[in-house]
DRENNU-525205 format. One record per residue (C-alpha): x negated, y negated, z negated. Coordinates in steps of 0.5 Angstrom, whole numbers, padded with zeros to 4 digits, always signed. Example, Ala and Ser with C-alpha at 12.3 -4.5 7.8 and 13.67 -1.06 7.14 Angstrom:
# DRENNU-525205
-0025+0009-0016/-0027+0002-0014/
***
This chain:
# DRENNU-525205
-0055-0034+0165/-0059-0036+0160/-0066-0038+0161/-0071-0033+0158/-0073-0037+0151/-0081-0040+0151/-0086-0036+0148/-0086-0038+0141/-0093-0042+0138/-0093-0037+0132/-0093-0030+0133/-0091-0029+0125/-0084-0033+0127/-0078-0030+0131/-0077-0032+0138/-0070-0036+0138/-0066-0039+0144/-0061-0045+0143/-0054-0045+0143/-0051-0050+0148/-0048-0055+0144/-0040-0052+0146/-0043-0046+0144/-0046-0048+0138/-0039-0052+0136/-0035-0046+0137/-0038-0042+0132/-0039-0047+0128/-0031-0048+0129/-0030-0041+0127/-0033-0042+0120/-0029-0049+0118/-0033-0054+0120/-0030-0060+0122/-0030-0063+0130/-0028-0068+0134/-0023-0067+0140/-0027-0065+0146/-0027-0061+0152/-0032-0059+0156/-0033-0061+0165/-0037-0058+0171/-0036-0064+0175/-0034-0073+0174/-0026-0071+0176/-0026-0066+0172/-0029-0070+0167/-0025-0076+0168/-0018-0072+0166/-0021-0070+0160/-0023-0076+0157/-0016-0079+0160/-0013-0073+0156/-0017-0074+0150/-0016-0082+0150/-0021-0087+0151/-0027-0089+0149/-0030-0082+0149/-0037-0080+0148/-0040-0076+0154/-0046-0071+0154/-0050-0066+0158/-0050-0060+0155/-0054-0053+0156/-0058-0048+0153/-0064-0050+0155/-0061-0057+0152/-0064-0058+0144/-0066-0065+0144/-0060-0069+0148/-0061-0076+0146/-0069-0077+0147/-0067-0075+0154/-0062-0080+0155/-0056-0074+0156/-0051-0078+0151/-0046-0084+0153/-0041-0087+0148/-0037-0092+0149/-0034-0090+0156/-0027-0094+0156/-0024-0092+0162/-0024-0087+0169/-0030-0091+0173/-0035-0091+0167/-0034-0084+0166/-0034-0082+0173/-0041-0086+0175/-0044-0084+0167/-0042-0076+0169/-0046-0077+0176/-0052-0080+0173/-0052-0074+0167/-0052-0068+0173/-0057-0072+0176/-0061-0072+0170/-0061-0064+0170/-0068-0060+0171/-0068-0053+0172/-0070-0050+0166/-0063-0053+0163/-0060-0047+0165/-0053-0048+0167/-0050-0055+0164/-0044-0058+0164/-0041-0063+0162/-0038-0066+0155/-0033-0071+0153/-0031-0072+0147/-0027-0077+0142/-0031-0083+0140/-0031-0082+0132/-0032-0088+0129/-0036-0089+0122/-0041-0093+0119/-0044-0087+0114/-0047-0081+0117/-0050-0075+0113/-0053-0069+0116/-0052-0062+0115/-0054-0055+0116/-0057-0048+0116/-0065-0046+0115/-0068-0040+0114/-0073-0040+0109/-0079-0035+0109/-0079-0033+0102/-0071-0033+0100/-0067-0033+0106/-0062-0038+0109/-0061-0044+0106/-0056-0049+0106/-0059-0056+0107/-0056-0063+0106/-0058-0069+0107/-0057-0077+0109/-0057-0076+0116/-0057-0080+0123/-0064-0084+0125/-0065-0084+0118/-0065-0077+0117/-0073-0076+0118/-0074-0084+0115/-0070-0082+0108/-0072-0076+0108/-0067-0075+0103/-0064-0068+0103/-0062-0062+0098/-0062-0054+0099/-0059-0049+0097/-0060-0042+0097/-0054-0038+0100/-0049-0035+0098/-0046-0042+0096/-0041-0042+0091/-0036-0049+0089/-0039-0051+0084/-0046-0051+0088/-0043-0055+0094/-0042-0060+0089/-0048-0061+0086/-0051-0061+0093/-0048-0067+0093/-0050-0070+0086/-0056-0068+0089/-0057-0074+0094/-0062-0080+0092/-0057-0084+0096/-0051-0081+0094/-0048-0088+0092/-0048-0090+0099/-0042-0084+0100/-0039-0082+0094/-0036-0090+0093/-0033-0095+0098/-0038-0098+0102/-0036-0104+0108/-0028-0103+0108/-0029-0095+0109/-0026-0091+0104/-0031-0086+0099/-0033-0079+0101/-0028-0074+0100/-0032-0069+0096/-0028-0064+0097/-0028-0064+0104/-0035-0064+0104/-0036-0058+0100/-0031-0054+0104/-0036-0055+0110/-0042-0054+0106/-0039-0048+0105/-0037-0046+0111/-0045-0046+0112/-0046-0041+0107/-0040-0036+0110/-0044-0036+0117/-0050-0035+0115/-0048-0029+0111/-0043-0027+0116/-0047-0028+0123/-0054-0025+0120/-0058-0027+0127/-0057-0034+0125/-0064-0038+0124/-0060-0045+0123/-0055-0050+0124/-0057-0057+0126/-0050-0062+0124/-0053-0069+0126/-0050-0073+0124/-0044-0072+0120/-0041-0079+0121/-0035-0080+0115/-0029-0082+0119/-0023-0084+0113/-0029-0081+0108/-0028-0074+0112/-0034-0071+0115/-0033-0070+0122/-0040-0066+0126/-0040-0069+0133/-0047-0066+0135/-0049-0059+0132/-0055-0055+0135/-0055-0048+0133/-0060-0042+0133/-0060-0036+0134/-0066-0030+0134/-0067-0026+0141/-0070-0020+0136/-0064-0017+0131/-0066-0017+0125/-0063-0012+0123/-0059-0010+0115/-0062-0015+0109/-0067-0011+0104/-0063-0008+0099/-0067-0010+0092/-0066-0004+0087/-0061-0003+0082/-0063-0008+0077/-0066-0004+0070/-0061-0004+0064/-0064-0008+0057/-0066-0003+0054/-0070+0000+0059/-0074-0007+0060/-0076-0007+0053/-0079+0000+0053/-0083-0003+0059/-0085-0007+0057/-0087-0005+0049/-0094-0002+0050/-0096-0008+0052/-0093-0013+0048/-0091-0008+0042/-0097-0003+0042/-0098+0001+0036/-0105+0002+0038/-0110-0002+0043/-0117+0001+0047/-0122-0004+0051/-0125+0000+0056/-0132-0004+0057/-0132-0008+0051/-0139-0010+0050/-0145-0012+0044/-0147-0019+0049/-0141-0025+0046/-0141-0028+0053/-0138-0022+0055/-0130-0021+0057/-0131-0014+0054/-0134-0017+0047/-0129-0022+0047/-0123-0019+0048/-0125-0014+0042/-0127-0020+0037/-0121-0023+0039/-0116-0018+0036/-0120-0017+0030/-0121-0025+0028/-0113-0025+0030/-0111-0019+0026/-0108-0015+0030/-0106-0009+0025/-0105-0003+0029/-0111+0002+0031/-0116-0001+0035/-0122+0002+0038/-0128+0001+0044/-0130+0005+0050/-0137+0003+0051/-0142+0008+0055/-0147+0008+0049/-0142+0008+0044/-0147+0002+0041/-0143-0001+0034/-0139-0008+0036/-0138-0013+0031/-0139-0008+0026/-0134-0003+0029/-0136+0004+0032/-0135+0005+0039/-0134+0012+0044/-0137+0013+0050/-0131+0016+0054/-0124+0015+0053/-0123+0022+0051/-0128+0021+0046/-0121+0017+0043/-0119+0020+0035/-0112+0023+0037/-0107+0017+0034/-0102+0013+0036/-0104+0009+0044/-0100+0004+0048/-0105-0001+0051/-0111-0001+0054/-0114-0007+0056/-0119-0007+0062/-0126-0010+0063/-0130-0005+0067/-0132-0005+0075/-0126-0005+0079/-0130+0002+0081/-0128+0005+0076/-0121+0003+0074/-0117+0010+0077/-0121+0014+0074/-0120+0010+0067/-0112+0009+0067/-0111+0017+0069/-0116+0018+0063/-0112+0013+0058/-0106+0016+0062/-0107+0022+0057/-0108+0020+0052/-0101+0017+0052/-0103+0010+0054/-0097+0007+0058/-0099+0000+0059/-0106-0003+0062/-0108-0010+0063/-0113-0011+0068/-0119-0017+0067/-0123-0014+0073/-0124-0018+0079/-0125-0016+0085/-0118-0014+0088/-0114-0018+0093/-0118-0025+0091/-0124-0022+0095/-0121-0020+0101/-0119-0014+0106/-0123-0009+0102/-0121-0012+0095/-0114-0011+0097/-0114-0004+0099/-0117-0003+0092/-0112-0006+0089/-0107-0002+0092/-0109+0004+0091/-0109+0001+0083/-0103+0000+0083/-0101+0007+0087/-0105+0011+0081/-0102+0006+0075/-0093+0008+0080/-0096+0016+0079/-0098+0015+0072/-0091+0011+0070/-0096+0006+0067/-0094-0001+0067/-0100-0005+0069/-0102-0013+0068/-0107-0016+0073/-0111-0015+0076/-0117-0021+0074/-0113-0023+0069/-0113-0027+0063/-0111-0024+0057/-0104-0023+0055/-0102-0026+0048/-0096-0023+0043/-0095-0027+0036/-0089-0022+0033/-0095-0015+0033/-0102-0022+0032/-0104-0019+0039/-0109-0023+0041/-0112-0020+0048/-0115-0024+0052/-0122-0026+0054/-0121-0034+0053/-0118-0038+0047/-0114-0041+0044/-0109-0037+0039/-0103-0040+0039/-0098-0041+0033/-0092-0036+0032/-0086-0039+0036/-0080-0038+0040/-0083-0040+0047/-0084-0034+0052/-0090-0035+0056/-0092-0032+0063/-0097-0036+0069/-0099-0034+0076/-0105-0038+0072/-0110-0036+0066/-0113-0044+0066/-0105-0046+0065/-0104-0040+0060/-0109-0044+0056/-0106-0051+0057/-0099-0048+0054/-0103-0045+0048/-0107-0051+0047/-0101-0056+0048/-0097-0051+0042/-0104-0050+0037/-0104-0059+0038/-0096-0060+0037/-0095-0053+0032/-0089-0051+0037/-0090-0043+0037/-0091-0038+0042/-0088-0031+0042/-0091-0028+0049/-0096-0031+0054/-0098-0027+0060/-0103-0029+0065/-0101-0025+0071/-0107-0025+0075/-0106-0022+0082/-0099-0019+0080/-0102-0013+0083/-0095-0009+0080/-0091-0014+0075/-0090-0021+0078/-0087-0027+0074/-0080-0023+0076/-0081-0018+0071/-0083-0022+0066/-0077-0026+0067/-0073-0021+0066/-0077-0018+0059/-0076-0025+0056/-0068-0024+0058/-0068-0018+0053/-0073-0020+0048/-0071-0021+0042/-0077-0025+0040/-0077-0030+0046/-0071-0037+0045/-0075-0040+0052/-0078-0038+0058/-0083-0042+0061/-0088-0041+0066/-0093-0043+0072/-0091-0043+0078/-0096-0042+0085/-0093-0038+0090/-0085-0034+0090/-0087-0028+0094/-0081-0024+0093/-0076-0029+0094/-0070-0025+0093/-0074-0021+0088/-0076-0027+0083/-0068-0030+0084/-0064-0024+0081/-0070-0025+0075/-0068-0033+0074/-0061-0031+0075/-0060-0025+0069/-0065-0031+0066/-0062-0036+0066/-0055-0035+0065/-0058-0033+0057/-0063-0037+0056/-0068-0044+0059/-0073-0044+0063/-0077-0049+0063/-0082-0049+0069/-0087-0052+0073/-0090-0051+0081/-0097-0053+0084/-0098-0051+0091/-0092-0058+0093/-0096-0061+0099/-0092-0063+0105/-0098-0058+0108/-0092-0052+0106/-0087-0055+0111/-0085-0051+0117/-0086-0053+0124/-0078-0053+0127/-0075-0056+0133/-0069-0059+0129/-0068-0064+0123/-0066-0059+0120/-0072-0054+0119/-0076-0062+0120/-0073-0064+0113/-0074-0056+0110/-0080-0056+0107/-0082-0050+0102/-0082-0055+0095/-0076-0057+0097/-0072-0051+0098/-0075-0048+0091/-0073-0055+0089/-0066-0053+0091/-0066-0046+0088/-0068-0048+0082/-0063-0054+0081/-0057-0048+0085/-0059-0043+0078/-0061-0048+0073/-0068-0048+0072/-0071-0053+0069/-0076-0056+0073/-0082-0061+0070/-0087-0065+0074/-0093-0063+0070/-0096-0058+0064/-0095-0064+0058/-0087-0065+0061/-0086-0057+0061/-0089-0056+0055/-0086-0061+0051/-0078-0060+0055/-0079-0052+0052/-0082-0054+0046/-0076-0059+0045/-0071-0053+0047/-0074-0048+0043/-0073-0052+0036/-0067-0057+0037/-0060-0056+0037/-0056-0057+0043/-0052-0064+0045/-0045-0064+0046/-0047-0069+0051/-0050-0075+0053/-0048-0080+0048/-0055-0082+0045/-0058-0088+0039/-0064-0090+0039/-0066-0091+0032/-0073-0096+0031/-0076-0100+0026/-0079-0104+0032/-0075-0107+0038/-0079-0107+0043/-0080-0100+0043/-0071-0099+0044/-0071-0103+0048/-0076-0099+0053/-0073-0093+0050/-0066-0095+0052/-0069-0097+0059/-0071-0090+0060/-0064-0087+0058/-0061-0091+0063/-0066-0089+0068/-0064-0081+0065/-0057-0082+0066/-0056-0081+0058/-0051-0086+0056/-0053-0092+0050/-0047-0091+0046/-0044-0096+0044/-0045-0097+0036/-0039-0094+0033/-0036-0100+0027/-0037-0095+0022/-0045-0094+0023/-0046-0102+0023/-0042-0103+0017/-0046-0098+0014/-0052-0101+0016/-0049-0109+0014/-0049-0106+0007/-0055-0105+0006/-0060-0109+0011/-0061-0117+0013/-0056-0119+0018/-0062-0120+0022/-0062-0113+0025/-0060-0112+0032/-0053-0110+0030/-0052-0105+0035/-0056-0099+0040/-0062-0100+0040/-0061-0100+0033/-0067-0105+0030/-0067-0106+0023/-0072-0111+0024/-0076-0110+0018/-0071-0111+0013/-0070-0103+0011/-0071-0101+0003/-0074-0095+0000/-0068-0090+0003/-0066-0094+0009/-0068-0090+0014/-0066-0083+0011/-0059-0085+0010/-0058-0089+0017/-0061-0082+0019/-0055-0079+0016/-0049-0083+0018/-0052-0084+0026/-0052-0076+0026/-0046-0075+0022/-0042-0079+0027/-0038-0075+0031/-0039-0080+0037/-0046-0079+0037/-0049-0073+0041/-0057-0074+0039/-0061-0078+0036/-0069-0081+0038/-0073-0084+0032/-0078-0089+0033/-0084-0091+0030/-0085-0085+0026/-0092-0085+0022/-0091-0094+0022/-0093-0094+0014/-0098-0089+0015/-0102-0092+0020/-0102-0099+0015/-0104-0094+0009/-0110-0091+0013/-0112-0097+0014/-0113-0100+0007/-0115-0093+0006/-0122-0094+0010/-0123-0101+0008/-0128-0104+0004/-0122-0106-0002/-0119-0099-0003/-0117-0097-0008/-0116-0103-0012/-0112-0108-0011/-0105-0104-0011/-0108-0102-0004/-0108-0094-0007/-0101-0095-0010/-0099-0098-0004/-0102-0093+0000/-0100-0087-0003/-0093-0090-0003/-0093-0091+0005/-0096-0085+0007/-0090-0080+0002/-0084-0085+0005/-0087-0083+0013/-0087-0076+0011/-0080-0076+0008/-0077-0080+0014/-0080-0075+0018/-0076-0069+0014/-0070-0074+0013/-0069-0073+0021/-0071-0065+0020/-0066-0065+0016/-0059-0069+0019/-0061-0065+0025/-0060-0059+0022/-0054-0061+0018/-0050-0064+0023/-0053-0059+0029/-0055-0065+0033/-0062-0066+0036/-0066-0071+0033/-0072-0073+0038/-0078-0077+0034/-0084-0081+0038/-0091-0084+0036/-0097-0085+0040/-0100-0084+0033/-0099-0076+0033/-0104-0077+0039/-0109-0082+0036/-0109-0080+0029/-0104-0072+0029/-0107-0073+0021/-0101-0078+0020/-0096-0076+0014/-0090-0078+0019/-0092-0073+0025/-0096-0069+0022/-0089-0067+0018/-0087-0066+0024/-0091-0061+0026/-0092-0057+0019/-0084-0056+0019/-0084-0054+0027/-0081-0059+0030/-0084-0064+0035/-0087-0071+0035/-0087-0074+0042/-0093-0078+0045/-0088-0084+0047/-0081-0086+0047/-0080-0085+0055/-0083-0078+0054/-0079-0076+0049/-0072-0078+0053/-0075-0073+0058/-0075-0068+0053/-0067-0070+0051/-0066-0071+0058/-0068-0063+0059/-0064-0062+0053/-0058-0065+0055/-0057-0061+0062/-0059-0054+0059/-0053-0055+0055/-0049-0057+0062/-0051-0051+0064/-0050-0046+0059/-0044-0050+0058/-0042-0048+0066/-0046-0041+0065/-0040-0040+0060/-0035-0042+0064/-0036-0037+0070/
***
């Protein structure tokens, strides 16, 4: 029998037991999972004839289900090399037993030898259910921390990159010490063989193989320790069918589309949300029908207001955009509901935020918005945003330019920093939503509106907390196998980490499983606001590579030679300069320039040197991108004679004008290679921060096209740029 589990520590978490080890490899066995030879004992003669069966040396363990931690309580012996050691080690182990082992018995096993240990395994995650985790293992498992996720079910193709995943995989995946290189294969065949347990023995809440030692470059588990849940869980929860496209943008049409918006609560103060929710869809155009429901039906901004919503003249109403007391708001969505309104964002607070009360008010919003059939946003929101209809209904500014990047943030402070990021590069926006309490539509719904949106190349979005795990991955996947999404995650701390007995569920912290589902369904994940931005920005403007072959194109060296560093660094390959490009340039520069990549022509360029070596790096079918350095140089030079105490004489207004149309042109030269020979062609200056009014940078921006702040910066876009291009690559392949 086996000893009844303890109490767990969190009520919220399932109570489990532990498997013995026997028991734990026998089910691991079943699913592929390579083992040693072993055989288990009850007493030292029978395990004296175990060892002497399997051949010595042997490993000899003290096993039971109430056993996890084997090696802190010293119930391991390896090395054992005859009968004697085996027989006096097996008396000391069942002296060490304590009551609450259960029943134990004894292990023997083959010594595998190997220097190179992994480990592997099964966690369940909170949010998207059984993991697959791999990782450096052995005494270094915790130490590395070195360890990748994937959410199950697994394919081929996911196991391997679990693999290129690893920071220390080198340390496998080549000979190391006269021990052959991991066989890939073979490892993939296990991390599969996870997948398919924990999909077909639902109870499972993990599987601990500690270590994985590679043994001929074979892993092989000597130690496994699984758990099961004492309480069924029962089936998993069957998500809905998914919406057809069609239907997912007549959803979302009132709100991004609508051919008439109503404020409820706008008001005459400025410093009011009803006010500027009103002014700002009057200053950005907005050209269907507004109107404003105030109690006194006071004029706003010189427009007439109404009292109530049925005061509304009949006409054509999709959206109403509400800043009024949470009180207030069933009433006012049953109001607008017939008036034929099918959309509500909802800026009120006092909703979930506010606790317990706030909560039920909030649920019994979205019961009326479901019995309505009307398609709410928030509460407490920011606004939401939509260039194709000059929608600007929000309570904050910016307004962005039009673009191609679909925006959506459980943040209205990050909606802002996207928009501010998209008015400073010119790179536009076609959606933004601030999200708010995502009361009824969360970031999974925009992201399967910015799947089917005809307006929207780019998703791009911040991230706090997943909610509906399962819910949010279906979206990223009908996403993603069509278009990029850039994406950005605060809440990473280590506080996130669960408690758990095994290493395992030790290495499984929240960021790194949503780390591994991003990298499992080709997300594209940035470490701060700027990076997102400038990755989706990039995306949304540039062509794809074909690979990773790169030129760096500068007219100073140091900056190629940092910018060389940083590709390196990026896994992007500093092609080596084809002899018909350095020909070309040997025609028309000194021969002091760098003579290959980076190419530096160091200073020996003439009026049309850079646009022609522009053409000829582009037109190289050898050459898969491009980034140029050093754009606005010339300008800067000829601001400063600009605001010098000897300008305009001298030649300085000739020269001056000169410098300033050269930038300008070498900017469009690379716009227009790029497009010609659909390559990326990346620029970078710190001058578009210290002086964005530069001729080289601000072309850039006028034409739509981004200028990087640094070389390392705008090798991260390309690197972003490259692995959307893998991705679609293997998306089309499937």
């Amino acid at each position: 029998m086996c000893p009844p589990p303890p109490p767990d520590p969190d009520p919220r978490l399932p109570r489990t037991r532990t498997l013995s080890e026997p028991a734990s490899k026998a089910l691991v066995a079943r699913f592929g999972i390579p083992l040693p030879r072993e055989r288990t004992a009850t007493d030292p003669e029978a395990a004296a004839e175990a060892a002497a069966a399997i051949g010595f040396p042997v490993v000899l363990k003290l096993a039971g289900d109430g056993i996890a931690h084997k090696t802190e309580r010293q119930l391991v012996r390896v090395g054992l090399g005859d009968r004697e050691a085996v027989l006096r080690e097996a008396r000391d182990l069942l002296g060490r037993a304590r009551p609450e082992d259960g029943a134990v018995e004894l292990l023997v096993a083959e010594q595998v030898r190997g220097q190179r240990e992994l480990i592997a395994g099964i966690v369940r995650d909170a949010q998207f259910g059984p993991c697959v985790m791999l990782g450096q293992g052995g005494v270094l498992a915790e130490a590395l921390s070195d360890a990748v996720f994937a959410v199950v079910p697994l394919s081929r193709d996911e196991a391997r990159r679990m693999i290129d995943g690893l920071a220390t995989r080198r340390l496998f995946t080549e000979p190391h010490r006269g021990e052959p290189a991991l066989e890939r294969e073979a490892l993939a065949d296990l991390l599969e063989g996870l997948s398919r347990l924990a999909q077909e023995v639902p109870e499972i809440e993990s599987v601990d193989l500690n270590p994985l030692i590679l043994h001929a470059g074979r892993p092989i588990a000597v130690d496994a320790l699984v758990e099961v849940a004492v309480d069924p869980r029962g089936a998993p929860r069957a998500l809905p069918a998914a919406l057809p496209d069609g239907e997912i943008r007549e959803r979302f049409r009132p709100l991004f589309e609508p051919r008439g918006v109503v404020v409820a609560g706008v008001a005459s103060h400025p410093g009011k949300f009803g006010f500027v929710t009103f002014h700002n869809l009057l200053r950005c155009g907005y050209a269907g029908a507004l109107h404003g429901v105030k109690p006194d039906a006071a004029p706003v901004l010189g427009r007439a207001t109404h009292a109530r919503v049925e005061d509304l003249p009949p006409g054509d109403l999709d959206l109403v955009v509400v800043c009024t007391p949470n009180h207030a708001n069933e009433a006012l969505l049953r109001a607008c509901a017939k008036r034929g309104i099918r959309a509500a964002f909802v800026t009120s607070a006092g909703y979930a935020e506010a606790g317990e009360s706030g909560q039920a008010l909030q649920e019994s919003l979205v019961r009326v918005a479901e019995e309505l059939g009307m398609l709410l946003v928030g509460p407490n929101g920011q606004g939401v945003v939509s260039t194709p209809a000059s929608l600007c209904a929000q309570i904050v500014a910016p307004y962005p330019p039009a673009g191609r990047i679909g925006v959506a943030s459980q943040s209205g402070n990050l909606v802002s920093s996207f928009q501010n990021l998209a008015v400073a590069a010119g790179v536009g926006i076609s959606r933004a939503v601030s999200l708010g309490n995502s009361a009824q539509t969360g970031l999974a719904e925009l992201l399967e509106y910015f799947a089917v949106d005809d307006a929207t190349d780019v998703a791009l979005c911040y991230v706090e907390s997943v909610g509906d795990g399962e819910r949010l991955r279906r979206a990223i996947e009908r996403l993603t196998r069509r278009k990029p999404l850039v994406l950005v995650k605060g809440g990473a701390r280590s506080e996130g980490q669960r408690a758990a007995a095994s290493h395992t569920g030790a290495l499984a912290s929240d960021d790194r499983v949503f780390d591994g589902l991003c990298r499992q369904l080709g997300v594209l994940r940035a470490q701060t606001v700027e990076e997102a931005f400038e990755w989706a920005a990039t995306l949304a403007t540039q062509p794809l590579p074909r690979g990773r072959r790169v030129v760096v194109f500068t007219s100073v060296g140091g900056w190629g030679v940092l910018a060389a560093d940083a590709c390196a660094a990026a896994d992007l390959e500093l092609v080596r300069l084809p002899d018909s490009i350095r020909e070309a340039i040997d025609a028309r520069v000194p021969s002091r320039w760098s003579r290959g990549n980076p190419i530096d022509l160091a200073g020996g360029e003439t009026r049309d040197t850079i646009p022609e070596v522009l053409e000829a790096v582009c037109a190289h079918p050898d050459v898969d991108a491009v980034l140029h350095l050093g754009i606005g140089i010339q300008s800067a030079t000829a601001a400063f004679f600009r605001s010098g105490p000897f300008f305009p004489d001298h030649g300085l207004a000739r020269m001056a004008e000169f410098h300033e149309k050269q930038d300008r042109r070498y900017a469009l030269a690379g716009i227009e290679a790029s497009r010609r020979h659909a390559k990326p062609v990346l620029c970078a200056s710190e001058l578009v921060v210290s002086n964005p009014e530069n001729p080289g940078p601000a072309a850039l921006r006028e034409s739509g096209r981004l200028c990087h702040p640094s070389a390392h910066r705008a090798v991260g876009a390309l690197s972003a740029l490259v692995r959307w291009a893998e991705i679609r690559e293997r998306n089309a392949a499937r």
